[in-house]
N, C-alpha and C positions, 0 to 999 in steps of 0.2 A: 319324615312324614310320608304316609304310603298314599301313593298320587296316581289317580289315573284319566289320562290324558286322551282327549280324542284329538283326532287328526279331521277335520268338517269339509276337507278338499272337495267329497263327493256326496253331501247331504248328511243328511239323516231319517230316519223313519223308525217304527217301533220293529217291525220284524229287523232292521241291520242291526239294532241298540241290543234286542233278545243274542242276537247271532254272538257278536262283537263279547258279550259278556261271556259267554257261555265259551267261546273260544279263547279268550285271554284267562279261565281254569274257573267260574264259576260255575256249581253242581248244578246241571238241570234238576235234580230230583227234587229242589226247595221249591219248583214251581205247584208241586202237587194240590197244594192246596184250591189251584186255581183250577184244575183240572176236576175236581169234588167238587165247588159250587159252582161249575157252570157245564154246558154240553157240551166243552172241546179236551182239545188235548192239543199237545205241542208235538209236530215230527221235528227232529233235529239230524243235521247230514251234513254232508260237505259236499260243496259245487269249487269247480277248478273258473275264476275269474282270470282268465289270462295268465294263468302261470300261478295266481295265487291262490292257494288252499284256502275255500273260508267256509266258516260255520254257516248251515242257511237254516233257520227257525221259522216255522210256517205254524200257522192256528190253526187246526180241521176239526171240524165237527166230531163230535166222537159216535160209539155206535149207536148209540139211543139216538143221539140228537138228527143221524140222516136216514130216519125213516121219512118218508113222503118229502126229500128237499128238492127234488127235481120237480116237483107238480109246485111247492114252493116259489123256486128259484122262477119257475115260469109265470107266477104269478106276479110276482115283484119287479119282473123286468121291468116292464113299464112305468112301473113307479116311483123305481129307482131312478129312473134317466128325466122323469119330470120333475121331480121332486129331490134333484140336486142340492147340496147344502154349499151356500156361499162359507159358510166356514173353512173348507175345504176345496182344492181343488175338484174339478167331474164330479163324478157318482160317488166317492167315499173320502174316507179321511185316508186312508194310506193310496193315497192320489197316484199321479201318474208315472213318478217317479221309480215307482216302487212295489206297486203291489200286479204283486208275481199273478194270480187269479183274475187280474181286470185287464192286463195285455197276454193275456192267452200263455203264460211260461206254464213249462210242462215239466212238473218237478218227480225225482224218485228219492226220496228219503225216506231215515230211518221210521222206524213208527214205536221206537221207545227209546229211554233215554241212555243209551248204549254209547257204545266210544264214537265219537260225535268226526271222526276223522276216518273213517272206511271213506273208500271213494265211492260218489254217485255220478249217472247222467245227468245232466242239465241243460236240458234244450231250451236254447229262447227264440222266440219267435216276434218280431218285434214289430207285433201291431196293438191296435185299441181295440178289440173287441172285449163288451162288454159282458161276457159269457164267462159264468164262473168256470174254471178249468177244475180237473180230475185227475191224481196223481193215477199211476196204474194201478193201484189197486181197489180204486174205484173211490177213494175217500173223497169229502169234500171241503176246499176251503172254511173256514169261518165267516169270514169276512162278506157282506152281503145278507147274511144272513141270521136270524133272530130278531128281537124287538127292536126299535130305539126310542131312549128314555131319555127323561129330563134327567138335571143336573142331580134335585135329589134321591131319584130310582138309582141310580150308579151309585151316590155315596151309600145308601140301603145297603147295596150289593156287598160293596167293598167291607161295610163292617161287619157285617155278617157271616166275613172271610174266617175270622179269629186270626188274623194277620198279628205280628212283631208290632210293638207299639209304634216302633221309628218306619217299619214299613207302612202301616196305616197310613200314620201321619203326611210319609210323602205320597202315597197314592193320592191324598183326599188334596192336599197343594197341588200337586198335576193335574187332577180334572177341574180345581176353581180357577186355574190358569186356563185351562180350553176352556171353562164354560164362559170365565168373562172375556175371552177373543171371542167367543159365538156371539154371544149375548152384545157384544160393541157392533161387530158386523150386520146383524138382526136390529139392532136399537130396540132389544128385548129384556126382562128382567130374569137375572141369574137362575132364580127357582123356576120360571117360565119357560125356560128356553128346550125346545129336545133337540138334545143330540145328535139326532139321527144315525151318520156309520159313527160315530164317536161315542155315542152310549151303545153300541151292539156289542154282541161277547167278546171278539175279537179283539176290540180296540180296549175293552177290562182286560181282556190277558195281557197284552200287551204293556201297558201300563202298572198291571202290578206285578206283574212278570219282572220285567223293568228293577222296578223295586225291591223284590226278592233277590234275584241274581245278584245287584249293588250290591243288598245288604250280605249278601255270602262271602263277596269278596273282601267286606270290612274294609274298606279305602276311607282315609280320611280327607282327602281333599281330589275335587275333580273338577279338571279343565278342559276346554275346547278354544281350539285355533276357530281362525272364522268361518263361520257355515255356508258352505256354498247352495243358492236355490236352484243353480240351473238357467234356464233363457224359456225366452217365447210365452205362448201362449195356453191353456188349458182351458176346455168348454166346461161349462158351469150351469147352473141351471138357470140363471138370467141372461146368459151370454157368455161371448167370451172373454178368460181374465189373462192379462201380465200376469207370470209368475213372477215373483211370489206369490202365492193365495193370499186371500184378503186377511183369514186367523194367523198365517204365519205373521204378516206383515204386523201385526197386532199382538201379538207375542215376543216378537222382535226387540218391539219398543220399548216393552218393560224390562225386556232380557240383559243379562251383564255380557254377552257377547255381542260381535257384530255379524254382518251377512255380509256375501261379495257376491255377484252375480256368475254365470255359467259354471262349469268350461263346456258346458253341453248346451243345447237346443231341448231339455226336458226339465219337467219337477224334479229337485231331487230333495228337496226337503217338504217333508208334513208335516201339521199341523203336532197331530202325536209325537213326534221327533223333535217339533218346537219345544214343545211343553214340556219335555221331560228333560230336555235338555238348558229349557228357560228354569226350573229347580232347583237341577244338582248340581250344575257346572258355572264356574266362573272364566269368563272370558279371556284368553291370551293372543298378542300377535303371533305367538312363534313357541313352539313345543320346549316344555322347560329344560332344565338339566334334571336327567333323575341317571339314577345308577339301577336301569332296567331290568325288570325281572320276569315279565313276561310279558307278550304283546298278544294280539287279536284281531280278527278280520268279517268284521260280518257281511253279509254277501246281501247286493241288492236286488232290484228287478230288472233292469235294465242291460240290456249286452250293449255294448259301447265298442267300436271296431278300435284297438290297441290299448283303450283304459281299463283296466280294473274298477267295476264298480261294487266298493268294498268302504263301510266305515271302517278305518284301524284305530286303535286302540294301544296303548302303551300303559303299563302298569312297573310301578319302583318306587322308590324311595327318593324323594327330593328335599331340598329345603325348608323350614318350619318359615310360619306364615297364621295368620288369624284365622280364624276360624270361620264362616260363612254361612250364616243364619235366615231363614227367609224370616221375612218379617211384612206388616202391612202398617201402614199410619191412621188412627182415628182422630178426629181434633170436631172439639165443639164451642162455640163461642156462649159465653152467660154474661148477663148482665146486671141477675138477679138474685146470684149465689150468696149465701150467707158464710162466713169465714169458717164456720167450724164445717160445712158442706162443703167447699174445698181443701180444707186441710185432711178430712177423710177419704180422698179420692185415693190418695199413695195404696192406705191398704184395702180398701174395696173393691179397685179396681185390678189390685195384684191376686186377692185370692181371685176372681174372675178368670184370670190367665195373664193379665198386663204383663211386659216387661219391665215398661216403664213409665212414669207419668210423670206431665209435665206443668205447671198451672204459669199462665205469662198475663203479666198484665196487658190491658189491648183497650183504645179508645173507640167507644161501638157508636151505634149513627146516633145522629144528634148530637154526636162529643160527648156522650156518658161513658163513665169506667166502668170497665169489665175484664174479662180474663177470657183466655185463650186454653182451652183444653187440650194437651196433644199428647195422644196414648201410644204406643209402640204396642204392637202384637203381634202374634204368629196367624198367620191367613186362616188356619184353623179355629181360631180363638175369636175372631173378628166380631161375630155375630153375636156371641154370647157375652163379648166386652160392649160393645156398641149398646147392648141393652143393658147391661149391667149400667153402663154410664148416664142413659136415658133415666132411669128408675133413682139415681142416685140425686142428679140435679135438676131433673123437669124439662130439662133440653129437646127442642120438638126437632131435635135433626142432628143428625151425627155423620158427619163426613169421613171418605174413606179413601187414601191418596192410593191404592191398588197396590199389587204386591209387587215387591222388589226385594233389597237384604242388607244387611249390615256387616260389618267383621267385626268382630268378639273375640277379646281374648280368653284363655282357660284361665280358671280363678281358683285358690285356695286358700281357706282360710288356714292360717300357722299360728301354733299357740307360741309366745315366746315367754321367757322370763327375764325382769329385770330387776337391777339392785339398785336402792336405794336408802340410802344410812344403816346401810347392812342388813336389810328387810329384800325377801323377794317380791314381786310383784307380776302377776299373770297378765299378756296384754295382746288382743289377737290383732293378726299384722295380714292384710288381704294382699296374696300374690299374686301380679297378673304374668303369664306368660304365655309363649306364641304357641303352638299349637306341635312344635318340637321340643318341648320342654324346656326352654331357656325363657327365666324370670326377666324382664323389663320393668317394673315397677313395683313397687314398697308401699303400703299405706296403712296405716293404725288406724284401728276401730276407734274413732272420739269415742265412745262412751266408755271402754273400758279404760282409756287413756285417763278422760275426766275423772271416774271415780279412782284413778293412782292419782290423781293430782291433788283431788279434794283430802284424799288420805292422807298426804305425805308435805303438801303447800308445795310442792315443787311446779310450776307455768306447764298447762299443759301440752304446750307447744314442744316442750322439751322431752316431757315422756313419750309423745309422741316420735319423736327424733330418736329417741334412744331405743326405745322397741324396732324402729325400722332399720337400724343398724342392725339390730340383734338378730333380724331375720335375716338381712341379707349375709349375714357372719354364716350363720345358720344352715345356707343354700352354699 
């Protein structure tokens, strides 16, 4: 199974995630499309992190987009630094840890998507000011600059990409993971909520940048050791926080991996780095076995006197294993359902998008019977099931346990043939297997099974039995 594993020793953020892919052999050129709907562009380069070569991926304004950003940038000062978002550490989402533009690093990279391993300078300079910096040839970061929008302005954005389907899909689960850590932080509603540096262009490229790159790579499964935040403290715009940021903290919790605190005195993980990384990747203590194929190094903001600050990355072939699904939970309580109104929830709710639907009995107040609705979906699918399920039973409320995931194994239906009083008989037998291709379990379709039984009077327990043999014979 082709695995690719992050190393979270020293955070994460969206420019290391960009860096990190694009150095472990994914084509920057797939970003292009993100370059055509919005005013930036991606520089890609290499900075030497103490010895270590790593890809540095920076968002800049493109030519159109820095006509008047100095008269801009001077206007927003101020309201950037008031108008802080508790989502985030300080003034943006790619917070302290990281973003090369908010402590003054003074970058020289490439400015196309050229061999991403020429050596560059890389000065750092290791203070806070809040002044967007200028590589030498006058371009200007992204970040900081442009609008910030609500939750649904970004999805607008994102679809309107004409993005890969499976790309889509993850970009719009990565920003409804940031938008409901804002929206928890704010004690706001999801559609409500802006942004702010988290719907600006930057934090889109980034995000489906992100996504693009992954999907180049074609990896079927991805893990991260535990994510380190860093230490201390970060000014905000109500004060000052503990790092972790309040959205990490809150990303964290839904997430399948864990956090460990330092080895620094800085942020080293964002909010954007939560999120994309609370999606793709399932959680390990300790880097798997894989028989390595190539590795990666993305380069962060921070100079660190002996550490490298670098996500790395490892890319190979490991062990088969299930599959890793986002998924979200809806569940409605009825008291008032009529049998044939629940017995149509299965397929109603499945063309909707369901996975899966559940009906439980449940004793409701006063000790009247009722039932327990509980829908499995994809975060994307959530809102358009949650009404579909409203519409269907009258239900004035439909709960939602936030998104999390399941493991799934690969399915195939196998046609087989069986004999019976010298008759063949067709009987489909559903294989499940891990996601390296080894079957683990056997199961015949009852109803094709039933109509060989009714055919032939043989127990359909037993047709059942002998078609599952036959597949397994079969594999």
């Amino acid at each position: 199974m082709r695995t690719l594993a992050f190393d979270g020793r020293m955070g994460a953020s969206g420019d290391m995630l960009l860096g990190v892919l694009v150095d472990a052999g994914a084509d920057p050129d797939v970003l292009v499309p993100v370059e055509e709907a919005l005013d930036v562009r991606y520089a890609v380069g290499t900075v030497n992190e103490h010895g270590i070569a790593a890809t540095d991926v920076s968002v800049l304004l493109s030519e159109e987009g820095t006509e008047g950003s100095e008269g801009a940038e001077d206007a927003e000062g101020s309201e950037d630094s008031e108008d802080a978002d508790a989502f985030g550490g300080g003034d943006n989402d790619e917070d302290a840890g990281h973003d090369d533009a908010k402590h003054g690093h003074s970058h020289q990279h490439t400015h196309s998507h050229d061999n991403a391993h020429d050596e560059h300078g890389h000065s750092h300079q290791h203070t806070h000011s809040h002044e967007h910096a200028h590589d030498e040839h006058g371009a200007t970061p992204a970040e900081g600059h442009g609008p910030h929008r609500t939750y649904p302005e970004v999805i607008e954005i994102v679809e309107s990409m004409d993005l890969p389907a499976a790309v889509e899909a993850d970009t719009k689960a990565i920003f409804r993971i940031l938008g409901e850590a804002e929206a928890a932080v704010h004690d706001t509603d999801l559609t409500e909520t802006a942004f702010h540096e988290v719907g600006a262009d930057d934090a889109i490229a980034d995000v489906v940048g992100v996504a693009l790159l992954l999907d180049d790579l074609d990896v079927e499964r991805v893990v991260t050791t535990p994510l380190s935040t860093g230490g201390g403290s970060e000014p905000m715009a109500h004060g000052e926080y503990p790092v972790p940021a309040p959205a990490v903290a809150e990303i964290a919790a839904a997430a399948d991996w864990s956090l460990r605190g330092g080895p620094v005195e800085a942020e080293l993980l964002t909010p954007t780095g939560a999120a994309i990384l609370a999606h793709i990747a399932e959680g390990v203590e300790a880097l798997p076995t894989l028989n390595v194929t190539a590795t990666g190094y993305g380069a962060g903001g921070y100079d660190f006197p002996g550490r490298p600050n670098v996500l790395r990355a490892l890319l190979g072939d490991g062990s088969g294993g299930l599959t890793r699904e986002s998924i979200t939970v809806l569940e409605t309580n009825l008291d008032d359902a009529t049998p044939e109104e629940l017995g149509s929830l299965q397929r109603t709710l499945t063309e909707a998008g369901a996975r899966d639907v559940s009906v439980l009995p449940a004793t409701m107040k006063k000790s009247r019977p009722g039932h327990l609705v509980k829908v499995i979906v994809r975060p994307e699918d959530a809102e358009r099931v949650a009404h579909r399920l409203a519409m269907e039973t009258g239900t004035l409320g439909v709960r939602e346990h936030g998104s999390g995931h399941r493991w799934i194994a690969e399915r195939e239906l196998l046609a087989v043939s069986i004999e019976i009083d010298d008759e063949r008989h067709e009987v489909a037998v559903k294989v499940a297997s891990d996601d390296a291709g080894e079957p683990y379990d056997y199961s015949a379709e009852y109803d094709d099974a039933l109509a060989v039984a009714e055919a032939t009077g043989v127990p359909v327990r037993d047709v059942m039995r002998r078609a599952e043999d036959a597949a397994r014979s079969a594999e």
